[in-house]
N, C-alpha and C positions, 0 to 999 in steps of 0.2 A: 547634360548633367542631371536635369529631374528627372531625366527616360527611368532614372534607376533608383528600385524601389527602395534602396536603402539609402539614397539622399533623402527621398521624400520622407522615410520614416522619421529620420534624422531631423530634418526642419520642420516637421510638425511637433516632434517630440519636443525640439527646442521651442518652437513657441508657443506650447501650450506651458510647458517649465516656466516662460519664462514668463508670461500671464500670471500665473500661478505666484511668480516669486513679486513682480510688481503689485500685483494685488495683497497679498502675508506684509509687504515693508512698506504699502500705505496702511496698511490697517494697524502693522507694530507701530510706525511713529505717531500716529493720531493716539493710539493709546497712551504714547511716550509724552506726547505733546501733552494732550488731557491731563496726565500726573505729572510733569511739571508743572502745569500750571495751575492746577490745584495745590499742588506741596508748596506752592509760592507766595499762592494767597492765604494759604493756611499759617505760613510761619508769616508772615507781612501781617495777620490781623493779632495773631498773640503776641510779637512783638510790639507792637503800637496798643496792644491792651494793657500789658508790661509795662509799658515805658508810661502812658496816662497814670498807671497806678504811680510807678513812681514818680511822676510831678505833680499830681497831686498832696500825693503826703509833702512831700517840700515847700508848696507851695502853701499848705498849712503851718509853717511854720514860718512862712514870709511876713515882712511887716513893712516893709518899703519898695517903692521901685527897684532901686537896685536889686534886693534882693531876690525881685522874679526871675531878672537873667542868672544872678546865683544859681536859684532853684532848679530854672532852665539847663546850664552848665553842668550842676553837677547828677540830673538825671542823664542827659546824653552821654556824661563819662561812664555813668553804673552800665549804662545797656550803648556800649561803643563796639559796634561790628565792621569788619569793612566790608567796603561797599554797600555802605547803609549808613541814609545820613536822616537827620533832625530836623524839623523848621518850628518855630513857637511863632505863631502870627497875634497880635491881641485883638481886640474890639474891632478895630477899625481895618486888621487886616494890613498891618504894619508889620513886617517882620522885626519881630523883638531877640530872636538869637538863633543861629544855623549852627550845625557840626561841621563845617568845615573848617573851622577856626581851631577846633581839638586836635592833638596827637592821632592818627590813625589807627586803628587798631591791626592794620598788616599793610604790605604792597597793595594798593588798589590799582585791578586792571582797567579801570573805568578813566575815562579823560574829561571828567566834571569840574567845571567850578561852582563859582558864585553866582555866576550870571544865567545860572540855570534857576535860580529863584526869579528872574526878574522877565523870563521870557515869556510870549504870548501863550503857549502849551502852560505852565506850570499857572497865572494867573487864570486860565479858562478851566483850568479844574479847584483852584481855590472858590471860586466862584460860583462850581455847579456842587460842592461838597458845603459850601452855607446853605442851599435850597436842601441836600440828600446828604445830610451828615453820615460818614457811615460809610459812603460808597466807594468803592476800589475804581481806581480808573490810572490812565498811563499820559507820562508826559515824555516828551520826545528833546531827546537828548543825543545828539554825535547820531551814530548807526544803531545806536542797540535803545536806548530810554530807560527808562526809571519805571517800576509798577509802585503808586503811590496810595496811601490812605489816610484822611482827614479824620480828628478823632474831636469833640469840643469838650472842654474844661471850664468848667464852673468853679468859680472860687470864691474866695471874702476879697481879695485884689482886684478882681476886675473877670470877664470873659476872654477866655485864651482858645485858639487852635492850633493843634497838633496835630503834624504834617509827619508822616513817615515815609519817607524811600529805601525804597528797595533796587539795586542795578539790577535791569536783565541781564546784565554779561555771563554770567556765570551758566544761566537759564537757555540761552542763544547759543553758547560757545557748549553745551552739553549738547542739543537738538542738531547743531552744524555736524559733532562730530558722528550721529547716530547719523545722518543722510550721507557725510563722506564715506561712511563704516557700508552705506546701504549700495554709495555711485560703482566701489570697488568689489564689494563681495558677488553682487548681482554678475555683472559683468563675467567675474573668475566663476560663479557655480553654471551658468550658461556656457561657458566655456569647456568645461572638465563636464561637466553632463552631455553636449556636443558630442565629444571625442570620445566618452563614454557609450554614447548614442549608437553611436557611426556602426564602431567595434561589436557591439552588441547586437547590433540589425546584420552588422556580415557574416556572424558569427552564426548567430540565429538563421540566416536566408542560405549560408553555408552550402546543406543537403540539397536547399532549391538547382542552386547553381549546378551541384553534382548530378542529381537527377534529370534535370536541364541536357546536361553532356552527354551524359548516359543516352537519354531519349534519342538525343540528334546521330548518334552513331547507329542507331535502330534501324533497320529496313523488313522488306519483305521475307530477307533469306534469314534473320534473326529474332522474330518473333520471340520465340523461344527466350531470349533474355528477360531478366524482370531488372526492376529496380533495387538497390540495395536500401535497406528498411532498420535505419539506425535506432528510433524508438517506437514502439510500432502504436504506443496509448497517447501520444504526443500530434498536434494536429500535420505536423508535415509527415510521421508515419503513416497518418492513417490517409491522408492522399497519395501516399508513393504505395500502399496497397490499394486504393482506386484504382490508382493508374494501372498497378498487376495485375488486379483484375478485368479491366478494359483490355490490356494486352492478353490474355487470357481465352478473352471471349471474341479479341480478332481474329487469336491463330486458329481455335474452334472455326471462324468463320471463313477462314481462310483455308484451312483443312478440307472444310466440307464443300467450298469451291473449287478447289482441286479436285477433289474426287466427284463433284456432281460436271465437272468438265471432261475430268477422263472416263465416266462414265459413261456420260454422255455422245463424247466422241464411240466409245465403242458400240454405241448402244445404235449408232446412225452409222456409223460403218459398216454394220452388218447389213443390213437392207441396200444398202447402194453398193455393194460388194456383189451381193445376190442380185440383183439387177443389170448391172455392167454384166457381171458375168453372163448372167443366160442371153442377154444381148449378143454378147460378143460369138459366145456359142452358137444362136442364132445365125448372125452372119456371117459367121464364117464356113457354113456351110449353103450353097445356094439352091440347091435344092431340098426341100422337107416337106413331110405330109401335113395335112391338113392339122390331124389331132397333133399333132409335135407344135405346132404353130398355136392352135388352143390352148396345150401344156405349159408352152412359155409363158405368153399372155397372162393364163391365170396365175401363176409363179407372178408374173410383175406385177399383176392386181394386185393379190397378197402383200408382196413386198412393200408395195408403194402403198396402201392402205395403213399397214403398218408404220412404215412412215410417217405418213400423214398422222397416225394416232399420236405420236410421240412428238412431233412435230409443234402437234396441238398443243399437248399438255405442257411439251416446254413454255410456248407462249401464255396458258393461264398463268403456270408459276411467275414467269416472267413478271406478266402484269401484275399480278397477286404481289409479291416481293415488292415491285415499285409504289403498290396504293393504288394502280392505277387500274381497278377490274370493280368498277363501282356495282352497288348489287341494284337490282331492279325489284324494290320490295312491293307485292300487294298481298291482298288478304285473298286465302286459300284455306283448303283443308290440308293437314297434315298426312291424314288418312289416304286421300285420295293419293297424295305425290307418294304414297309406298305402293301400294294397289297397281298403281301405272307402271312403277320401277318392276314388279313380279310380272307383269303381263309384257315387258320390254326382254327382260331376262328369262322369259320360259324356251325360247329355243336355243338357249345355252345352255340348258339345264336338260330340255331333248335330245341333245346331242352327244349329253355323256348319259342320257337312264335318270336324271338326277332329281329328286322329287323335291318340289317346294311346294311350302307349308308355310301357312299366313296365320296369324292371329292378331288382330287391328281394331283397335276400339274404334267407332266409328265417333264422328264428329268430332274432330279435334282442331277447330280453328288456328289459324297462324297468318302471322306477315312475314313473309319471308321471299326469298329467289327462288318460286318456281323449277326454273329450271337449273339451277345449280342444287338446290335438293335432292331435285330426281338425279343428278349425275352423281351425286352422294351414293347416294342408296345403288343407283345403279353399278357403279366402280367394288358397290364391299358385296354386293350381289356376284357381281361377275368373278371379284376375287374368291368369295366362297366358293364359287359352283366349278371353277380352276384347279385349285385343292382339295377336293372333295373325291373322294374313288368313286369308280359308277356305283348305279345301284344305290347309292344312300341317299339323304335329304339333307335341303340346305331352309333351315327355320325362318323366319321374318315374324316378329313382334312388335308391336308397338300402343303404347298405352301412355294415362295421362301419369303423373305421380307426382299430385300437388300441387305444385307452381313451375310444374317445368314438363317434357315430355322426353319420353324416353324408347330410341328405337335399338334393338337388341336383334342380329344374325350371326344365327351360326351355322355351322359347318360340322362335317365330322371325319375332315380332313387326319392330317399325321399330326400336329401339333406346331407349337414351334419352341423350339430350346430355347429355356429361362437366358443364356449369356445373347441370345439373338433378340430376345421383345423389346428390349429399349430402341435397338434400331428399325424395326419395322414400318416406322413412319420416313424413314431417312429417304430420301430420294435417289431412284436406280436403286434400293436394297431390294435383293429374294432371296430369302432363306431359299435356296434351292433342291437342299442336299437334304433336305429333312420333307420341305414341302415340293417335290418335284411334280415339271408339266405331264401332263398326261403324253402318250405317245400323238405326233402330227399337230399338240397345243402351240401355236407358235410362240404364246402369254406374251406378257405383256413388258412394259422395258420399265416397270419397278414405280411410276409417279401414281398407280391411282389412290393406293393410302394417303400421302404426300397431300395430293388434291383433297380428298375428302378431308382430312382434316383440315384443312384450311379453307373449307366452306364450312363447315362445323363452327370453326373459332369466329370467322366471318359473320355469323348468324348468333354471336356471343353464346355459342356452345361448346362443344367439349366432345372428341373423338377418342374411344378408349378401346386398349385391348382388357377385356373384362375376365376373361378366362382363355386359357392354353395348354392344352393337355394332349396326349394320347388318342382321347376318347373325340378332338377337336375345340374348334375356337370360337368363343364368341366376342362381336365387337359391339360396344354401344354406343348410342350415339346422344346424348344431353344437349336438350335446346329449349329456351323457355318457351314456355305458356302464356305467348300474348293473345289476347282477349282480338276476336274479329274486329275490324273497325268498320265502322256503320257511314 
């Protein structure tokens, strides 16, 4: 049941609500509390201010005993509240008249008597109100008690104390019902925000679930599906376009495994087709000259050499793709690894008439792979001099500029067609039809741009078709300018 993310949102929703609501309806009833009981003492001290005034003027008008409990009587009747009673104590702390002896002034909820004067609580605060005249304090009375204040009267008859109670019933029976008000409403707003909750996370988690299904019906022969993208500025649109986009840049990767496998396969068919073959031609005749027997040989040299090269290059990619072709970085010249790459590639360059031409600032320190350099340089050497008609020349530059360096060859090949440059990195691509081999060029099965740039990006540089024209091509090559290390 928690597996699912809409309980959980559910039950944390709910008790954080419901943290929230216990803490608002303790902090309502302490307010609540506080103002009753302030509004309590407040009308208990002007009542008992009230009533002293009036026994005092009565009591100035007294002349006998008797007439102090007159006096007594008929202030209690002027200020007669119910549940709210009188005590007139004299000198001695004798009670000289109580209201309970009066007509009440309505139903009292209070279950008081007389013997509520005569109890340990009511004597223990007559007591501490001679030392602290003045001071409100509580006597305990059934379940709820009395809030009481002692007032003293000075007169020409003698010293009196005035006793005023107040019931809490009223004060209690108001506080009981704001806590019943709180045991029930809490309860139901947790409730209806629950079921609110629920509704509103499945509603909300909805797309999840749809996208979810969507996903799961997905395979390799489906790519091509995307997700459906109900608001796209909203945070579950903008992951269900993640996601199109991730699916996106699988079918791209799956695409181009496709095709870097059927190329592949054609590209190693050929060679072991041409090889069976002259094999087979071979022996199936048993008798053959000498040179016919050289002929073949060199055929399967070729062939198999060829192989071998593609062979190769599959496995760098390979490793390359996995992470797994670590580089062997020391400090070198830059200069030197292009200088070796023209002096590697001049009888390729012999072989078609083809003139190369060097321009190489000298000193140009680096850390780098050696020998995945030179197979840089050597791969867009050999590709130039490939493309290239007899008779012309294939350039090499290279110079500092800045904080980085930068090696530039070109060619003055046929060009290659603007709809074709984006692919020319692609693996197994040859613009063929524009850039064709020369007659007996076996060239090559399409990885050595492939490669070079990914020694390039390898050496946190950057492999570029820089121009492509008519007139021919130049590639360059960006790679920083680290400082020799000592």
């Amino acid at each position: 049941m928690l597996d699912s993310i809409r309980v959980r949102l559910t039950l944390w929703y709910t008790l954080v609500l419901a943290l929230v609501l216990v803490l608002l309806a303790a902090f309502t009833y302490l307010v609540y509390w506080r103002n009753v009981v302030g509004s309590t003492d407040s009308a208990l001290v002007e009542l008992a201010n009230a009533f002293t005034t009036t026994f005092e003027a009565e009591l100035a008008e007294a002349r006998g005993p008797d007439d102090v409990k007159e006096a007594a009587r008929e202030s209690m009747v002027e200020h007669r509240f119910r549940d709210t009673f009188f005590v007139i104590l004299d000198s001695s702390g004798a009670m000289v008249l109580n209201s309970f002896g009066l007509t009440p002034a309505g139903p009292s909820k209070d279950a008081a008597n007389e013997e509520l004067f005569h109890s340990a609580s009511f004597r223990q605060f007559v007591e501490r109100a001679a030392d602290q005249p003045g001071e409100l304090g509580r006597v305990q009375s059934g379940r709820r008690g009395f809030r009481c204040l002692a007032k003293s009267v000075d007169a020409r008859a003698g010293h009196y104390t005035v006793v005023v109670l107040e019931s809490l019933h009223a004060q209690q029976e108001l506080l009981e019902d704001i806590r019943a008000t709180f045991y029930w409403a809490i309860p139901l707003a947790l409730l209806l925000a629950s079921v609110g909750g629920y509704f509103l996370a499945r509603k909300s988690l909805a797309p999840v679930a749809a996208m979810a299904s969507q996903a799961r019906d997905m395979g390799a022969a489906s790519l091509h599906d995307r997700l459906a993208v109900a608001n796209e500025r909203d945070e579950l649109g903008q992951l269900a376009q993640s996601f199109n986009q991730l699916l996106e840049r699988i079918e791209t990767s799956f695409e181009q495994q496709r095709r870097f496998v059927a190329d592949a396969s054609h590209e190693l068919r050929t060679p072991v087709a041409i090889l069976r073959g002259e094999a087979e031609v071979t022996l199936s005749r048993p008798e053959r000259s000498q040179e016919e027997y050289r002929e073949t040989l060199a055929i399967l040299r070729d062939e198999s050499q060829r192989l071998a090269r593609i062979i190769e290059d599959l496995f760098t990619l390979t490793r390359a793709d996995a992470g797994q072709h670590p580089l062997t970085l020391r400090d070198h010249y830059l200069d030197e690894s292009a200088a070796e790459a023209l002096v590697r590639a001049r009888s390729l360059a012999l072989a078609k008439n083809i003139t190369l031409v060097s321009s190489v600032e000298p000193d140009l320190p680096i850390s780098a792979d050696e020998g995945l350099l030179g197979r840089m340089f050597l791969n867009l050497l050999d590709n130039a001099i490939k493309y290239s008609p007899p008779g012309s020349r294939v350039e090499l530059t290279c110079r500092r500029q800045g904080e980085r360096y930068q090696v530039d060859i070109s060619d003055n090949g046929p060009g290659i067609p603007t709809d074709l440059q984006s692919r020319i990195f692609e693996r197994f691509f040859r613009a063929d039809k524009t850039r064709a081999r020369s007659e007996g060029d076996s060239g090559g099965a399409g990885l050595g741009l492939a490669i070079a740039r990914w020694i390039a990006e390898a050496h946190r540089g950057c492999l570029e078709l820089q121009r492509s024209d008519s007139s021919g091509s130049t590639f360059s090559v960006i790679l920083p300018a680290t400082p020799k290390r000592q």
